[in-house]
C-alpha positions as CSV (number, residue, x, y, z in Angstrom):
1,X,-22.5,243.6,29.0
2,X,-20.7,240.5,27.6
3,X,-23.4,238.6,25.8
4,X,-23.5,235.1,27.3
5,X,-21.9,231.7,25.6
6,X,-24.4,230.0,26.5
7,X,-26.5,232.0,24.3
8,X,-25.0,231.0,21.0
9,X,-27.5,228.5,18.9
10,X,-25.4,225.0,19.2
11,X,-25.6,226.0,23.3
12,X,-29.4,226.8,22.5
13,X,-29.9,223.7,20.9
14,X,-27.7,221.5,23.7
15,X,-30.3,223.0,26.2
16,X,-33.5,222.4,25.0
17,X,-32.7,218.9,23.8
18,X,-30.6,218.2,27.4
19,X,-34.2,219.4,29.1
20,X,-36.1,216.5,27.4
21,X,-33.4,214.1,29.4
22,X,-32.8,216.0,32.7
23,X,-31.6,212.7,34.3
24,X,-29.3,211.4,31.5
25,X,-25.8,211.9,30.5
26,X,-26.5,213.6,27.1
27,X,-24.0,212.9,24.3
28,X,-23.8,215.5,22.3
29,X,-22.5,215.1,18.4
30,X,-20.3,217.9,17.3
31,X,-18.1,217.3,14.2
32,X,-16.0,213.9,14.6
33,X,-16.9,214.1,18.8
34,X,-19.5,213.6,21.4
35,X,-19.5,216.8,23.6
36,X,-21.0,217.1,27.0
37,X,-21.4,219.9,29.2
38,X,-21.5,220.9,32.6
39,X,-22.5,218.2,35.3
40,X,-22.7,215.9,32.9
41,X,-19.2,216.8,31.8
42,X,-17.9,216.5,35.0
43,X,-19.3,213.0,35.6
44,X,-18.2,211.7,32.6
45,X,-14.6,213.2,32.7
46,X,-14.4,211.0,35.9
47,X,-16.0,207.9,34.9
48,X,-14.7,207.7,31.9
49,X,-10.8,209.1,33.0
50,X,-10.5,211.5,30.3
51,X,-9.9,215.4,30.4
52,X,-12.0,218.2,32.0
53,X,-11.8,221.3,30.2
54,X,-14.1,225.0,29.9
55,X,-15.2,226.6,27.1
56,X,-14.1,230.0,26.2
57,X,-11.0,230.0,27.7
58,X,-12.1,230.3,31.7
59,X,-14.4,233.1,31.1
60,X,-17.0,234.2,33.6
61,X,-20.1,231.8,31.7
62,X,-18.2,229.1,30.4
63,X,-19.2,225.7,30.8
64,X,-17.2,222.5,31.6
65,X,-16.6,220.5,28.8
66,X,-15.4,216.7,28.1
67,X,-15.9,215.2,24.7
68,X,-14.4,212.0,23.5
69,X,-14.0,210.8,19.0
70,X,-17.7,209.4,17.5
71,X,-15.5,206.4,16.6
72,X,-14.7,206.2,20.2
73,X,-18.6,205.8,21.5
74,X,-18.9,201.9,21.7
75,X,-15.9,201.7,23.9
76,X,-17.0,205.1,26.5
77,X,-20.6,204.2,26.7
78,X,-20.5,200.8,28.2
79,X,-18.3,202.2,30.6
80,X,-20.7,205.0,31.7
81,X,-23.6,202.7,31.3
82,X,-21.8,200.2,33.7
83,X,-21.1,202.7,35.9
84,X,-25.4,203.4,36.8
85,X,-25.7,206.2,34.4
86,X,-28.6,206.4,31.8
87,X,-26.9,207.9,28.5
88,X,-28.9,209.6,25.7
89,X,-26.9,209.9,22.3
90,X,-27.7,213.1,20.2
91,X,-26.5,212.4,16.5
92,X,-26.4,215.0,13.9
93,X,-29.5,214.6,12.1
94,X,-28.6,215.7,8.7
95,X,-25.2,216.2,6.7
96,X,-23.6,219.3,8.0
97,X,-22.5,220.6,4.6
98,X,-25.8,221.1,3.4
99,X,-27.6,222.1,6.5
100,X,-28.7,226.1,6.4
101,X,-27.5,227.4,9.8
102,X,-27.1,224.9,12.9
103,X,-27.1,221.4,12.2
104,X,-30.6,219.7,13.5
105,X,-30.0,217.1,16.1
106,X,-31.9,214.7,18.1
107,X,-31.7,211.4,20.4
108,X,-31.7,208.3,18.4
109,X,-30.8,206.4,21.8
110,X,-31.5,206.5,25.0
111,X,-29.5,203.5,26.6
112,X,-30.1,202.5,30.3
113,X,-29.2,198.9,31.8
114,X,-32.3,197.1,31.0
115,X,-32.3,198.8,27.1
116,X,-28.9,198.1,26.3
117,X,-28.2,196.4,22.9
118,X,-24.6,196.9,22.3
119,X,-22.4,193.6,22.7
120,X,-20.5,195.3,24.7
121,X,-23.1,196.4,27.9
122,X,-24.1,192.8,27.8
123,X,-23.2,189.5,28.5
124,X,-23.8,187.2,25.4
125,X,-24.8,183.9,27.8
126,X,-27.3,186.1,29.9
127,X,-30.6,187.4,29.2
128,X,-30.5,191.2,30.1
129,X,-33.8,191.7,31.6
130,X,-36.3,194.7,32.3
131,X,-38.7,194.5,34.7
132,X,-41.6,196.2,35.3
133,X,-43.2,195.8,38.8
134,X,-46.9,197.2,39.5
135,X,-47.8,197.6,43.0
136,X,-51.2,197.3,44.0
137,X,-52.8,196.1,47.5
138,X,-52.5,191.9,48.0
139,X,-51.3,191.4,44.6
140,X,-48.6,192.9,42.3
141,X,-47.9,192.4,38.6
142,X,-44.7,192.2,37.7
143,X,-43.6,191.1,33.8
144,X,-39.8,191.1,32.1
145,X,-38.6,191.4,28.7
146,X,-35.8,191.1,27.3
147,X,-35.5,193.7,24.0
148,X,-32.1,191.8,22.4
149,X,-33.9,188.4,22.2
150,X,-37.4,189.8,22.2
151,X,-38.6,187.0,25.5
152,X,-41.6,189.2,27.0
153,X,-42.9,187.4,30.1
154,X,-45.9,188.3,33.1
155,X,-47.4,187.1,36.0
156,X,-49.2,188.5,39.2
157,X,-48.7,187.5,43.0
158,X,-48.3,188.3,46.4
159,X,-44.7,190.6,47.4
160,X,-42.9,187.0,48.1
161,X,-43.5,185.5,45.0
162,X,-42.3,188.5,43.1
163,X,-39.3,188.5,45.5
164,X,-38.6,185.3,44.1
165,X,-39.0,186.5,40.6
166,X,-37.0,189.2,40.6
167,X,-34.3,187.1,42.2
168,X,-34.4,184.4,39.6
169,X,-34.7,187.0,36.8
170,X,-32.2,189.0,37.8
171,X,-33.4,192.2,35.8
172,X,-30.5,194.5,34.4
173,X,-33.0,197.4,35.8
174,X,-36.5,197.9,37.4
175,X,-39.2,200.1,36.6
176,X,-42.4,200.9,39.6
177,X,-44.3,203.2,40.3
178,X,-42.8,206.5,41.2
179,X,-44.9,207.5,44.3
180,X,-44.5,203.7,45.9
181,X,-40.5,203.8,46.1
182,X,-40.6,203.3,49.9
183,X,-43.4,200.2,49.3
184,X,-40.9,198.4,46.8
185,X,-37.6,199.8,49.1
186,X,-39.3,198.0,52.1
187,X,-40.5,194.9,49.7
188,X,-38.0,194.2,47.6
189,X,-34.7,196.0,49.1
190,X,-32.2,198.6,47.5
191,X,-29.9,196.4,45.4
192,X,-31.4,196.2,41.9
193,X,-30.7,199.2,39.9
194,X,-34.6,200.8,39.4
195,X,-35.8,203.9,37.7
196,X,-39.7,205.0,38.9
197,X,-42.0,206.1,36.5
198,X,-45.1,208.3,36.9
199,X,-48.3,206.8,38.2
200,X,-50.6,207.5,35.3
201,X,-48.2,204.9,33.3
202,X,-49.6,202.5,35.6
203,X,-53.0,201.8,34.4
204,X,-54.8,199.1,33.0
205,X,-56.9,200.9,30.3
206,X,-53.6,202.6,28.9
207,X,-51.8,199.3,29.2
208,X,-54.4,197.2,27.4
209,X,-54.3,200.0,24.5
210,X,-50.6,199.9,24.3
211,X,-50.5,196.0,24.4
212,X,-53.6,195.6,21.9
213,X,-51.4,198.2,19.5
214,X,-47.8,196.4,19.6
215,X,-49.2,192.9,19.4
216,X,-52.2,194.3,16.5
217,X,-54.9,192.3,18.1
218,X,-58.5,193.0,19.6
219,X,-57.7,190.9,22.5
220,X,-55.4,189.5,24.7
221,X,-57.1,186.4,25.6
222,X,-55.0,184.3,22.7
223,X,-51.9,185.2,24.9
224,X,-53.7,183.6,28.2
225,X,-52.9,186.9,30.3
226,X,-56.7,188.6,29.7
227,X,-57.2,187.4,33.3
228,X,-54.2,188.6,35.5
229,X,-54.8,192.8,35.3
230,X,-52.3,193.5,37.4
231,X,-49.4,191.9,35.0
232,X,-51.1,193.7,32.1
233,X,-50.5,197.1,34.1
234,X,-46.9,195.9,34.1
235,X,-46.9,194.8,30.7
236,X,-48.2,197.6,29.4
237,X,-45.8,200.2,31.6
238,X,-42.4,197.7,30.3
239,X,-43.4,198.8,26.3
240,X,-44.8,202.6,27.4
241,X,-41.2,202.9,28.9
242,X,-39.0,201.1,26.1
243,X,-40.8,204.1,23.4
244,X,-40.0,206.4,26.3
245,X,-36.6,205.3,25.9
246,X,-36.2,205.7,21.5
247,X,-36.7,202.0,21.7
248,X,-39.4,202.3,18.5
249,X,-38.6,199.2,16.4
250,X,-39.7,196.4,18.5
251,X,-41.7,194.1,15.9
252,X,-39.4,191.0,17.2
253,X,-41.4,191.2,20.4
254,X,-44.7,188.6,18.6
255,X,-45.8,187.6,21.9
256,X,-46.1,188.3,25.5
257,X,-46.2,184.7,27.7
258,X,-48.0,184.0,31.3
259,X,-45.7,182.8,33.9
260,X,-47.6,179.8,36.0
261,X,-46.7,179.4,39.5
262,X,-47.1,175.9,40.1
263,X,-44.8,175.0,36.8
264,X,-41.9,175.6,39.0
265,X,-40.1,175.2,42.2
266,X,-39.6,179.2,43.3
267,X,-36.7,179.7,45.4
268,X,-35.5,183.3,47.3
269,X,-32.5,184.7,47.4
270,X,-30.8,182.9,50.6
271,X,-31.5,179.3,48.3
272,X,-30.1,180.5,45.9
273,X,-26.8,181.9,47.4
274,X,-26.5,178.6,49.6
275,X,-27.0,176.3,47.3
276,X,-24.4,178.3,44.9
277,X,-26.4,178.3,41.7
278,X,-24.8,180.9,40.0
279,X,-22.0,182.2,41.6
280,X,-19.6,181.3,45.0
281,X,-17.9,183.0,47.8
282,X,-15.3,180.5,47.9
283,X,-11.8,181.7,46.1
284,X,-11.5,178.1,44.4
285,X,-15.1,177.4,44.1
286,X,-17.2,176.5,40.9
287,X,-21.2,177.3,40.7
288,X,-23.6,174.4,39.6
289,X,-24.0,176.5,36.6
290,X,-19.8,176.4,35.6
291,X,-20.2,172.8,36.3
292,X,-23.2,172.0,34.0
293,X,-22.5,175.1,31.0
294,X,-21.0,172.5,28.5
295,X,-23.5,174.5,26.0
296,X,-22.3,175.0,22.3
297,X,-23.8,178.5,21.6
298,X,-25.1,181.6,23.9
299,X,-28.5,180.5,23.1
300,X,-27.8,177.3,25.2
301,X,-25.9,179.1,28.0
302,X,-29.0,181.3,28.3
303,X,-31.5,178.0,28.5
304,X,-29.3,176.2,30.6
305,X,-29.2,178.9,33.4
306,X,-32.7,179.8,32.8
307,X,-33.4,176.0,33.7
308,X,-31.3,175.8,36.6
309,X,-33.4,178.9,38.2
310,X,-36.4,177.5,37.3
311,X,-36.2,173.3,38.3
312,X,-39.7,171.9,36.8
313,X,-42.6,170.4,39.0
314,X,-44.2,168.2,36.7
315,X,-42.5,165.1,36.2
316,X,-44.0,164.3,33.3
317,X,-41.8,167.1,31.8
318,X,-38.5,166.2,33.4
319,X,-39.1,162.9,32.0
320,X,-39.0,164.6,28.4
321,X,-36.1,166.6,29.2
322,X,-34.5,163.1,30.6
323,X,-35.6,161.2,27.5
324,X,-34.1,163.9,24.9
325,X,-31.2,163.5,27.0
326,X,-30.8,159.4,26.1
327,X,-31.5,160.2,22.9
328,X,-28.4,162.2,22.2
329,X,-26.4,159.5,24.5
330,X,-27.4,157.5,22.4
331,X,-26.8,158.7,19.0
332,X,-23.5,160.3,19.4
333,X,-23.2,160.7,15.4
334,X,-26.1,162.5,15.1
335,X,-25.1,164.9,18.2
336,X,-22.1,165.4,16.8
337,X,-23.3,166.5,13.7
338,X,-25.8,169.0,15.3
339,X,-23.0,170.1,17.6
340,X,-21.0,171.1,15.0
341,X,-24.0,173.3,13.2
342,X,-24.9,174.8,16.4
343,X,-21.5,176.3,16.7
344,X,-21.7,178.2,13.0
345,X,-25.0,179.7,13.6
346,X,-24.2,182.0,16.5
347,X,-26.6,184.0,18.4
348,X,-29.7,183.8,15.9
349,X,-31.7,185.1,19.2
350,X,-29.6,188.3,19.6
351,X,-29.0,188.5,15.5
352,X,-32.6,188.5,14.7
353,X,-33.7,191.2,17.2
354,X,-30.7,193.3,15.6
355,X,-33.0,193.5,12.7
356,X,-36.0,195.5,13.6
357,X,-33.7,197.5,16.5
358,X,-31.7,198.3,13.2
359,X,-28.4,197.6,15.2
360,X,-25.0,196.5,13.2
361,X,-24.7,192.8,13.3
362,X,-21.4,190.5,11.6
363,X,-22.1,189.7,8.0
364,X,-20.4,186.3,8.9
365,X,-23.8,185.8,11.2
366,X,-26.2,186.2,8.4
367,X,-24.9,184.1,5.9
368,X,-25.3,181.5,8.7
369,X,-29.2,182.2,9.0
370,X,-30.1,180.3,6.0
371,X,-29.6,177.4,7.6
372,X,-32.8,177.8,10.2
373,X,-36.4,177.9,8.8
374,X,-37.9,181.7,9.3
375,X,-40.5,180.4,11.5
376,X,-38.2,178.4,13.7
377,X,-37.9,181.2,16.4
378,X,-41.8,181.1,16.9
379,X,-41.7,177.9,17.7
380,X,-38.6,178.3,20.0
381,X,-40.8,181.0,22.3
382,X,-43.6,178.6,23.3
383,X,-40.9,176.4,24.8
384,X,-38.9,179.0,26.2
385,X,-39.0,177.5,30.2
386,X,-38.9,173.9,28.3
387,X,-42.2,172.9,29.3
């Protein structure tokens, strides 16, 4: 009896490692190429349009098999991650010429919609936001963060109020509980694109430990969230799933902030849609936001929309956002100045979280970093809704 190909040690390797992932599309690095096999073969082959072929010539045990150049990966995985797939990419682990036997391998990156880095899976004037959404009895935690700019934000409330959230966040991806899909199917509808976790994730002992660890504190109380369990739970679950995900370097994540509901006017989803905020159904039509956006760098185009979802309360603090307005009427030279610094730094947000992540960033970026103080992004978080 034929012995079978899938018995051969790169096929033994591909298995074990594709068993760690069973609901990604796993990458495999063979050579100059990314291989996959079987279903996840065929599913790539058609999301990505490129040939379907078998191993071993047709016979009885061969496997389907798609593969596309390394070089190549930037430009395939958006596409597959745009397309509702979660992709983990197996790299060679060591140089193939000195390996003895198989080369080892292992995931470096397990890229879903809420974790994606790459410019590409992104859009540079939007936050791309996980959620994390803890269902309990009256009230539910909820909390977001964003890994390319490091923003990490909680709260707790009843299901409307984190309807609301949720719509004003618009999260790249949702994480819940796995056994309470039909609570948050019947709460919170089918539309976002969600990924349930298991239940022991869920739980505050584990969460405060994890939280206490990444922020290397003995409390959360200097954070103001010591008193809202239920967004800790949620905290807690967001960072257990980003380490789930290879997502190890996260030291550009300093602080986790407490979303107050009575800072803000909290609008659903039918507001929103009427009042054309973001988007519009009509063919010729412009959103408030397209009218406003006259922002200078992503940084701004992120603020800008973040303030338009989120219209202040207190008027004490639309008077300071009115007043810095005059200001800059005022003193055109000086805003023209500014203006034209603002558009050599770039994205400092999305640059500086590049860093720990240990993702490739334009050397044309850092040589504009000198020009902001090293502390100047701590003092940028504590303003982050402009309060």
């Amino acid at each position: 009896m034929a012995k079978s190909t899938t018995d051969t040690p790169l096929m033994q390797q591909h298995k074990a490692i594709k068993t760690k992932y069973p609901d990604a599309i796993l990458l495999f690095r063979v050579g100059d190429f990314y291989e996959t096999f079987g279903q996840d073969a065929i599913i790539t082959s058609k999301v990505l349009g490129i040939t379907l072929t078998k191993r071993n010539n047709g016979n009885i045990d061969a496997s389907e098999l798609a593969g596309f150049p390394h070089h190549a990966l930037d430009t395939y995985l958006h596409k597959l991650v745009r397309a509702g797939y979660r992709v983990a990419v197996c790299d060679q682990l060591e140089d193939p010429k000195l390996a003895k036997g198989i080369v080892k391998r292992g995931v470096t990156e397990l890229v879903t919609p809420g974790t994606a880095t790459n410019e590409k899976l992104i859009d540079n004037n939007t936050n791309n936001f996980l959620a994390s959404v803890y269902i309990h009895e009256q009230i539910h935690g909820i909390a977001f963060v964003d890994i390319t700019t490091g923003e990490y934000f909680c709260t707790e409330g009843n299901k409307e109020y984190l309807d609301k959230l949720l719509q004003s966040f618009r999260p790249a991806e949702v994480i819940y509980q796995k056994n309470k899909k039909g609570i948050f199917e019947e709460y919170f509808g089918t539309k976002h694109y969600c990924y349930p976790l298991d239940e022991w994730i869920f739980n505050e002992q584990y969460a405060n430990d994890i939280l206490l660890n990444h922020f290397q504190t003995i409390s959360l109380k200097g954070f103001g969230v010591e008193d809202i369990p239920t967004a800790i739970i949620a905290a807690g679950a967001i960072l257990h799933y980003l380490k789930e995900t290879e997502h190890q370097q996260l030291s550009h994540i300093t602080s986790i902030q407490r979303i107050t509901q009575n800072d803000f006017l909290w609008m659903d989803r039918f507001t929103i849609q009427n009042l054309e905020l973001l988007d519009t159904n009509r063919e010729t039509g412009n959103s408030l936001l397209k009218v406003l956006d006259n922002t200078l760098s992503p940084m701004g185009s992120r603020m800008i929309k973040r303030w338009l979802m989120f219209p202040l309360q207190n008027i004490q603090k639309i008077e300071e956002r009115l007043s810095t307005t005059e200001f800059f009427i005022h003193h055109q030279e000086l805003k023209n100045t500014l203006s034209q610094y603002i558009k050599q730094i770039g994205d400092i947000e999305r640059i500086v979280a590049k860093i720990p992540l240990k993702k490739n960033f334009a050397t044309r970026s850092i040589s504009t970093c000198k020009i902001v103080t090293c502390n100047s992004r701590d003092k940028r978080t504590n303003q982050k809704f402009g309060k």
